[in-house]
C-alpha positions in Angstrom: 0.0 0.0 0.0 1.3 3.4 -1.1 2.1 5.4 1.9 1.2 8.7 0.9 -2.0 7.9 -1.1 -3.1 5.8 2.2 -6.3 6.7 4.1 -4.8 6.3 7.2 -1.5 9.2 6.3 -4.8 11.4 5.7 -4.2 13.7 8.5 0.0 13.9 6.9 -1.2 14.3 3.3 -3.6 17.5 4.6 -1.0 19.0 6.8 1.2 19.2 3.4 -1.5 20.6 1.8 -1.9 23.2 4.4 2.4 24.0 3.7 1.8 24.7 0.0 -1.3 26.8 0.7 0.3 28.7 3.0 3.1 29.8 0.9 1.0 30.0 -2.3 -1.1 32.4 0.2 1.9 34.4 1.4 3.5 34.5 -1.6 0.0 36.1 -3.5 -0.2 38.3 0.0 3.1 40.1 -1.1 1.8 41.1 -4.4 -1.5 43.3 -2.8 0.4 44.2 0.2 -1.1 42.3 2.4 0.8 39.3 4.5 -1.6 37.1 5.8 1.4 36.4 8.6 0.8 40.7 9.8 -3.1 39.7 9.7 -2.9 36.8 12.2 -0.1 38.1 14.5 -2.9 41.1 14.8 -5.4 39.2 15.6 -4.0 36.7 18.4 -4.6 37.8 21.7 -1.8 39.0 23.9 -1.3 36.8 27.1 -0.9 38.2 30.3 2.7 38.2 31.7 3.7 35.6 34.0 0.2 34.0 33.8 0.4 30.1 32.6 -0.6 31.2 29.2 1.8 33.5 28.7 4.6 30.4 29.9 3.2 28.3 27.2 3.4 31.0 24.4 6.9 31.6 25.3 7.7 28.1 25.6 6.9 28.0 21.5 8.3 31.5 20.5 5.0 33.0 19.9 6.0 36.8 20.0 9.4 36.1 18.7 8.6 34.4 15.8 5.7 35.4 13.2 2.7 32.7 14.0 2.5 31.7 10.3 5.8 30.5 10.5 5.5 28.3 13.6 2.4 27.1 12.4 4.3 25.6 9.2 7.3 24.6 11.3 4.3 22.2 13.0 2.6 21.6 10.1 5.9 20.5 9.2 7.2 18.3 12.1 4.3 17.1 12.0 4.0 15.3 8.6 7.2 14.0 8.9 7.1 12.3 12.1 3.5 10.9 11.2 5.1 9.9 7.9 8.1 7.7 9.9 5.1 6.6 12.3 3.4 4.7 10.0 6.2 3.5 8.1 7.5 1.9 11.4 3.9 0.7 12.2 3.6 -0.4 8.5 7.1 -2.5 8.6 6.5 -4.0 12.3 2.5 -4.9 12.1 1.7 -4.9 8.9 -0.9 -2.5 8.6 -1.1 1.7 9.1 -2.2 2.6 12.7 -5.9 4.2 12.4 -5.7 7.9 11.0 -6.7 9.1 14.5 -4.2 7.2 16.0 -1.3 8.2 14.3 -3.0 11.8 14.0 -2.7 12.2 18.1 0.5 10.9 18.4 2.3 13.1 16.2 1.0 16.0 17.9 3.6 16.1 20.6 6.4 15.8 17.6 5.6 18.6 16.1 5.4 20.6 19.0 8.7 19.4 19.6 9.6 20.7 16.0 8.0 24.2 17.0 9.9 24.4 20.3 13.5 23.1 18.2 13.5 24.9 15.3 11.3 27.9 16.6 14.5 28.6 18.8 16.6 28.8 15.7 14.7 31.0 13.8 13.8 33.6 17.1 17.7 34.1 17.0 17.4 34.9 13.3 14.7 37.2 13.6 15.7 40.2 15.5 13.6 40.8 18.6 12.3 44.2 18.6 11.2 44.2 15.3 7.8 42.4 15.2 5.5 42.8 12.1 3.2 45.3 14.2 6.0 47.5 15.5 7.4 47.6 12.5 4.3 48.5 10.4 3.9 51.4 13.2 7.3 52.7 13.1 7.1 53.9 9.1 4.4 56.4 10.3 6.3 59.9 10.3 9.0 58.5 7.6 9.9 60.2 4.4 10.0 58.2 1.2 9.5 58.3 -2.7 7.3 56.7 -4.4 8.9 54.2 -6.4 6.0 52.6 -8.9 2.8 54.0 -10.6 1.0 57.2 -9.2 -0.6 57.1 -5.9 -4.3 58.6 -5.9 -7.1 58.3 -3.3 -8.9 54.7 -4.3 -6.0 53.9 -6.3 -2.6 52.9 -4.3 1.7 52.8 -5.6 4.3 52.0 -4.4 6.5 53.7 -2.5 9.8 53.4 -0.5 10.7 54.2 3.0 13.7 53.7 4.9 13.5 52.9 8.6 15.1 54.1 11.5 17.6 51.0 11.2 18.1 52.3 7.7 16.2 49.5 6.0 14.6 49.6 3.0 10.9 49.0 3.1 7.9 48.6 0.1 4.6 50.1 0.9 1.1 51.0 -1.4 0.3 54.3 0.1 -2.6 56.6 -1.0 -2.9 59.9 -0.8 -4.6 61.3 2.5 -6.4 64.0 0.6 -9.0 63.0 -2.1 -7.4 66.1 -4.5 -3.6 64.6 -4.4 -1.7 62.7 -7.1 1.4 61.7 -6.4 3.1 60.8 -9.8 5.9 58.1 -9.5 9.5 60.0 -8.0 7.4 62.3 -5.5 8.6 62.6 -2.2 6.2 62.2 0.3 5.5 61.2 4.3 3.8 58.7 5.8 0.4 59.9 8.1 -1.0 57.0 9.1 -2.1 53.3 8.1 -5.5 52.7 7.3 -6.1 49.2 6.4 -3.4 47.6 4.2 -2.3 50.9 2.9 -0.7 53.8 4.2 -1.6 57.3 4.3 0.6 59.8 2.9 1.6 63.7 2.5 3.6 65.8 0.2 7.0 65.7 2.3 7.4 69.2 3.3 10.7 68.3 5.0 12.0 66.4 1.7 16.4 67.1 2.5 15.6 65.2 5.8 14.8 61.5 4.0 
């Protein structure tokens, strides 16, 4: 019996699944300017310190790492280890353990995964710069736009330099309905409204 085509690697063979549609999601995310990863970090709730919940978030990296990316570091250790499971099982009984069998039991491995390689990539990841600070810190930048011409309903692209001095891609809008900012103007960033920015004519444009 094929392993991967088996009805008891089910809950494996949708976990995969989940990896591709992920990244095919992410990846389509970068083209509107909007990162489904910013969208659920937003949304999770934040747990009290010292409070047992709090522990357990810590204890997978949740707040150092984006939570789209430990989710497909589980999704991940997951599959695998429920792959090897019923390989073994496969090789030693001669059957597949049931789906919900083999579903529970790699639960614990791929929490394992999140705790292993969540570590590695919370060292990668600089600390201080979450998605949400981040997104918050551009507000009061200078930048140019880059591509297109910004209008209200209609958003380009434009580029901003941090206070770290890194570059960063936004689609920004003008904040006034009569503005058009034609591709090379300089502007600042207002506010952010959505999955767009807000932006001025720069009236401090040396200081970009």
């Amino acid at each position: 019996m094929n392993l991967f085509t088996a009805p008891e690697t089910l809950p494996f063979g949708v976990a995969v699944a989940l990896i591709v549609a992920v990244a095919l999601l992410e990846g389509l995310g970068m083209l509107v300017a909007l990162s489904p990863s910013n969208v659920i970090d937003d949304l999770l709730p934040h747990a009290v310190p010292e409070s047992g919940l709090d522990r357990v978030l810590g204890w997978l990296h949740l707040g150092r790492v984006p939570a789209l990316v430990l989710l497909l570091i589980f999704l991940l250790g997951y599959a695998l280890f429920g792959y090897a499971l019923q390989k073994v099982a496969f090789n030693l009984l001669g059957s597949f353990l049931p789906a919900w069998v083999a579903g529970l039991l790699a639960v614990p491995p791929g929490l394992a995964t999140v705790r292993g390689l969540g570590s590695l990539v919370a060292h990668i990841i600089p600390r201080d710069e979450t998605t949400a600070v981040s997104e918050q810190s551009l507000v009061g930048r200078g930048g140019v736009v880059s591509a297109g011409a910004a209008r209200r309903g209609l958003a380009a692209q434009a580029r901003v330099r941090d206070a770290h001095g890194r570059m960063h891609y936004l689609m920004v809008e003008p904040d006034f309905d009569e503005e058009v900012f034609e591709e090379g103007a300089q502007i600042l960033i207002v506010r952010k409204q959505g999955a767009f920015y807000r932006c001025i004519a720069n009236p401090h444009p040396h200081l970009i």
